[in-house]
Backbone as a ProteinNet text record, in pm:
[ID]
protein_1_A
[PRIMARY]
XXXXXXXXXXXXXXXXXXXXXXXXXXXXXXXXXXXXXXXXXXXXXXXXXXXXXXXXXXXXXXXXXXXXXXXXXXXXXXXXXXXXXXXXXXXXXXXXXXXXXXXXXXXXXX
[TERTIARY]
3522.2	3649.2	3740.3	3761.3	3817.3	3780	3641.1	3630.5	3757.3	3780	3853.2	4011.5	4027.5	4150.6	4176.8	4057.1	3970.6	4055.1	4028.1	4079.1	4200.9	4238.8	4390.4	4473.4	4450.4	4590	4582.3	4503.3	4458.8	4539.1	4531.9	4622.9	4775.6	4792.3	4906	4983.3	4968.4	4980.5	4938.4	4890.9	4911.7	5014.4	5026.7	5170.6	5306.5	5304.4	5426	5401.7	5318.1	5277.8	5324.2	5258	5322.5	5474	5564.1	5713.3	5736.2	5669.2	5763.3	5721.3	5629.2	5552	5678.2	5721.1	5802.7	5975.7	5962.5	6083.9	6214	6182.3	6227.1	6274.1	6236	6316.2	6321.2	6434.3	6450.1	6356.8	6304	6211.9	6086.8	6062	5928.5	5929.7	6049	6088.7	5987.2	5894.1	5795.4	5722.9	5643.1	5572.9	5569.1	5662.1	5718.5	5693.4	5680.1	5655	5517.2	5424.9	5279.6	5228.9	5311.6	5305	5282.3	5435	5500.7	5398.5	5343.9	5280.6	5125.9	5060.9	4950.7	4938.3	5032.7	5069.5	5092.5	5155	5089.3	5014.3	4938	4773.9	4682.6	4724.8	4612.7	4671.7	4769	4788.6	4662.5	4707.4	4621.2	4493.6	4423.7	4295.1	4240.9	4337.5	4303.1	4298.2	4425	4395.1	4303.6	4214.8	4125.5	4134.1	4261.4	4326.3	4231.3	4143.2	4099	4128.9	4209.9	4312.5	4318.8	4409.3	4450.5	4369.7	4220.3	4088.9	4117.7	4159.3	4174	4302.9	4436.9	4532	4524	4488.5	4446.4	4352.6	4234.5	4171.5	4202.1	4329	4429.8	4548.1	4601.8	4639.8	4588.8	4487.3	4404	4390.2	4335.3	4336.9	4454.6	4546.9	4642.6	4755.7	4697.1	4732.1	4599	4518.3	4373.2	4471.9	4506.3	4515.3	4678.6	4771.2	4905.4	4908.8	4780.3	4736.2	4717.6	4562.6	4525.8	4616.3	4732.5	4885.1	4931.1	4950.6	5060.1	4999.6	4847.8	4826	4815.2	4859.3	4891.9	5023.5	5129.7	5278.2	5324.1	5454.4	5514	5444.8	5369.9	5342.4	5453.2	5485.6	5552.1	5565.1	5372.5	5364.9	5234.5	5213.9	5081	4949.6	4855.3	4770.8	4663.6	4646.2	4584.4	4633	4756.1	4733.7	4724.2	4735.8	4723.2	4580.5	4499.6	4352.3	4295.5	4335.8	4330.1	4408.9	4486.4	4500.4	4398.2	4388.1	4304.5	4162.4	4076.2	3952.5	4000.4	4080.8	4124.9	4113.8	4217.2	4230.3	4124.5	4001.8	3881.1	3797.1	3811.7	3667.8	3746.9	3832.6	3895.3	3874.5	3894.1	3829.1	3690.9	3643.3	3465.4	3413.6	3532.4	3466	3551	3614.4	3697	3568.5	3521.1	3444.1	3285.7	3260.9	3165.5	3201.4	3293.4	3383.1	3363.3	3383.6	3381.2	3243.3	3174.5	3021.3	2942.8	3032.4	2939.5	2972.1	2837.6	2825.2	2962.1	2973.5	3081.5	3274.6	3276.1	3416.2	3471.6	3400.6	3442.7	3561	3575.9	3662.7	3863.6	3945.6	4056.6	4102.4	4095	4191.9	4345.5	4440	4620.5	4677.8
-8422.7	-8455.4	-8525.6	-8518.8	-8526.6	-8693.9	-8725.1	-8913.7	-8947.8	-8905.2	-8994.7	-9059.2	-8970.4	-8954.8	-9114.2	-9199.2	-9287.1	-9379.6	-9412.1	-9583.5	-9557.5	-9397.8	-9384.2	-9397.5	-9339	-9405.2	-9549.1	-9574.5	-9755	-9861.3	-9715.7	-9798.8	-9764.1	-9687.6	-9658.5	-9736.7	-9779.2	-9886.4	-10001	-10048.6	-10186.5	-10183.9	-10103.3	-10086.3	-10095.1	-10059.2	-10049.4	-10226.1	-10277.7	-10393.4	-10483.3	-10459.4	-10541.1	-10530.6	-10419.6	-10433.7	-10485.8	-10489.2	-10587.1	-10704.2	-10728.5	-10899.5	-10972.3	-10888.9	-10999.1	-10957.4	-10936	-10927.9	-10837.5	-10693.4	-10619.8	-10633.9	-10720.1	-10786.8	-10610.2	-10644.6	-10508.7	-10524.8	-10617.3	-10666.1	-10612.3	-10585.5	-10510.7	-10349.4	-10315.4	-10180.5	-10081.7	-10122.4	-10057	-10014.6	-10102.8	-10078.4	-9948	-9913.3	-9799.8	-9671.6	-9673.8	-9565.6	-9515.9	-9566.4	-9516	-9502.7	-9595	-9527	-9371.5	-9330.3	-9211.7	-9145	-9125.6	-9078.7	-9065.5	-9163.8	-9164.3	-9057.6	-9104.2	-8969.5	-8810.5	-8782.3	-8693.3	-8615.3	-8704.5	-8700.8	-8703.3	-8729.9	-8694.4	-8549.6	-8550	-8404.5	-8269	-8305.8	-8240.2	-8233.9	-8360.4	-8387.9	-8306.8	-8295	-8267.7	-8076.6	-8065.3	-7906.1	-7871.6	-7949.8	-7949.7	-7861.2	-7880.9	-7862.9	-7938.1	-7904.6	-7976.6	-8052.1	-8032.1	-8087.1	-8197.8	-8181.3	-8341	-8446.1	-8408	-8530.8	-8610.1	-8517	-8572.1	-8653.5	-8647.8	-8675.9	-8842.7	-8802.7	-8947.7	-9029.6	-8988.8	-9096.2	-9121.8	-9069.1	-9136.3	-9209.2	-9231.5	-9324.2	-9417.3	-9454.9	-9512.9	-9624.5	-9545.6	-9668.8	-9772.8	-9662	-9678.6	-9826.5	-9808.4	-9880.2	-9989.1	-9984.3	-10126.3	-10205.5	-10118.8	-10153.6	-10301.4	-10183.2	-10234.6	-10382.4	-10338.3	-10519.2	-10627.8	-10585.2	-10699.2	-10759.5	-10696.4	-10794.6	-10833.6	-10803.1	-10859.1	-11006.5	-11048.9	-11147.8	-11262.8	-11190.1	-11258.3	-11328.6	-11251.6	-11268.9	-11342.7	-11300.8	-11373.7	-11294.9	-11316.9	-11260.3	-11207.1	-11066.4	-10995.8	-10993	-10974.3	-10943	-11047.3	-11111.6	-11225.7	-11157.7	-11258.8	-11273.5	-11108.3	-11202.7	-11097.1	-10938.9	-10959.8	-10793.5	-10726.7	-10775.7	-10754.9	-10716.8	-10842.3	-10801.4	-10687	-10655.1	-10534.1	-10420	-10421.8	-10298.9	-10270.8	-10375.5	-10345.5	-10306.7	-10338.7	-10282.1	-10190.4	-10104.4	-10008.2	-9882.4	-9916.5	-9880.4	-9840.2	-9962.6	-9951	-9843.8	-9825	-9757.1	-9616.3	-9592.9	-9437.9	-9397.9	-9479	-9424.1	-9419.1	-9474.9	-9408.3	-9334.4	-9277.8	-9191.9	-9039.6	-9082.1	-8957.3	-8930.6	-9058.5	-8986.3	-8936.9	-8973.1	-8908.1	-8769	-8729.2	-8595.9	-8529.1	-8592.9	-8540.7	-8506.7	-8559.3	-8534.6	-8420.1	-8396.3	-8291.2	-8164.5	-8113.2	-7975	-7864.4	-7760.7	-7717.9	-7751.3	-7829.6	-7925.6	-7923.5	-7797.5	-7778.6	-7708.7	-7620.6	-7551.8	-7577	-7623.8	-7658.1	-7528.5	-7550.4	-7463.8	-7477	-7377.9	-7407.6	-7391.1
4222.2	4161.8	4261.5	4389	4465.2	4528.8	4523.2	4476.9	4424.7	4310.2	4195.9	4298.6	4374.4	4420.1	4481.2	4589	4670.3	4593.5	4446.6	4365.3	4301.1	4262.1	4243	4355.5	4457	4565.3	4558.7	4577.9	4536.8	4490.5	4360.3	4244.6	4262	4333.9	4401.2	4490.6	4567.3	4655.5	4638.9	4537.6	4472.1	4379.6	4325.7	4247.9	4320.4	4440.5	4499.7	4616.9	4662.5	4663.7	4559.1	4438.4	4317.4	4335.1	4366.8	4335.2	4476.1	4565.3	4727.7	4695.9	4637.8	4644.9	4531.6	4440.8	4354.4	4390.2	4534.2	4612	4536.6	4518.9	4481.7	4361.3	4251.1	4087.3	4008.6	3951.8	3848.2	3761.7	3697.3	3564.9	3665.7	3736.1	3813.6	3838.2	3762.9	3836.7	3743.1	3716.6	3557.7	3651	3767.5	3862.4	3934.3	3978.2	3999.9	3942.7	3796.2	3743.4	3768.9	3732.3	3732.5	3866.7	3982.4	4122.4	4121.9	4094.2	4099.9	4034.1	3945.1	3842.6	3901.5	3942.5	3953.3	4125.6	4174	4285.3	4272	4172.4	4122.6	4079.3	4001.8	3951.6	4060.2	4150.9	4265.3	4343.5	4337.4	4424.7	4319	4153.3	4079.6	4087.6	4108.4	4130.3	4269.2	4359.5	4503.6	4496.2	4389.8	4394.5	4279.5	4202.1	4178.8	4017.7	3954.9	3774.7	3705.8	3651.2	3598.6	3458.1	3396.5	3269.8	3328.4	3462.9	3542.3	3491.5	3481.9	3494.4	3317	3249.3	3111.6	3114.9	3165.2	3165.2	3240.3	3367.1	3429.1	3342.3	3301.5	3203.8	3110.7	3036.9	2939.1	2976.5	3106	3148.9	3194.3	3251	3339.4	3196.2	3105.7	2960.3	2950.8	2925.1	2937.6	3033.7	3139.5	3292.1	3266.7	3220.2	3186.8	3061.7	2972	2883.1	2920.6	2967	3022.1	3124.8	3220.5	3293.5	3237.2	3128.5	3087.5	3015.8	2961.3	2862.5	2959.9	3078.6	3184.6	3201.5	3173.2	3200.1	3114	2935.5	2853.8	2854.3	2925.4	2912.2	3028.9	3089.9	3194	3344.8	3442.9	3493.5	3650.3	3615.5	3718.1	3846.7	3853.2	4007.6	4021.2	4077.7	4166.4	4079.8	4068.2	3994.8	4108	4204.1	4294.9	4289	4274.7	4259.5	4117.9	4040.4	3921.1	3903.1	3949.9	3922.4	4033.7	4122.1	4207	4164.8	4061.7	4055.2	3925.9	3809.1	3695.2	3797.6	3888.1	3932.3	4018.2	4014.6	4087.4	3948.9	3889.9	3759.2	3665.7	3672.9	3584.5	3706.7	3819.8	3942.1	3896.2	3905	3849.7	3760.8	3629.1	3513.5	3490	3570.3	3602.1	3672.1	3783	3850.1	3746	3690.5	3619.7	3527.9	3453.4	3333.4	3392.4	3526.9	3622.8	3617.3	3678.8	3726.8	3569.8	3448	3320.1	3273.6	3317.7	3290	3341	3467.5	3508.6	3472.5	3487.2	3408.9	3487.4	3412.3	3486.3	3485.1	3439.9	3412.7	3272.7	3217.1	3028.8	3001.2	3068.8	3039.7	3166.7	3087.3	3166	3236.2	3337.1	3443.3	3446.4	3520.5	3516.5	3645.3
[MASK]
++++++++++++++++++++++++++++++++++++++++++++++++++++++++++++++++++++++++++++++++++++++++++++++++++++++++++++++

């Protein structure tokens, strides 16, 4: 479980990258959130909650889902990080649904 943690800080620090690269703009301040958030989700992952693993792979959709429009629309933050955080984004939600697969991981802990 504790992999998963590896492409979420990841995505952590491309997020906060994304908000210095477009020189602190309020219209970037979105960036910010799923930082915060996905920092969290790893402290969970690290103490090893296992709920956490469901929660992150419903954002993680979530955050795939939220990129690939950023590149339909006006783009926020540089192409490069955008696509580094979506393969940041997509390696987490595979190592989450790894972490979900294995035997043992059925029942949520608190």
């Amino acid at each position: 479980m504790r992999l998963v943690i590896i492409p979420l800080l990841a995505s952590v620090i491309l997020h906060v990258i994304g908000f210095i690269m477009t020189g602190f703009a309020s219209t970037s301040l979105f960036l910010l959130f799923p930082a915060g958030l996905y920092s969290l989700f790893s402290i969970g992952l690290w103490r090893g909650v296992n709920w956490v693993l469901w929660v992150t792979l419903i954002c993680m959709a979530g955050g795939i889902i939220g990129t690939v429009n950023e590149f339909a629309g006006p783009l926020m933050a540089p192409n490069s990080v955008l696509i580094s955080i979506l393969l940041a984004d997509l390696a987490t939600a595979g190592f989450v649904i790894r972490a979900l697969m294995k035997p043992g991981i059925t029942k949520p802990t608190c």
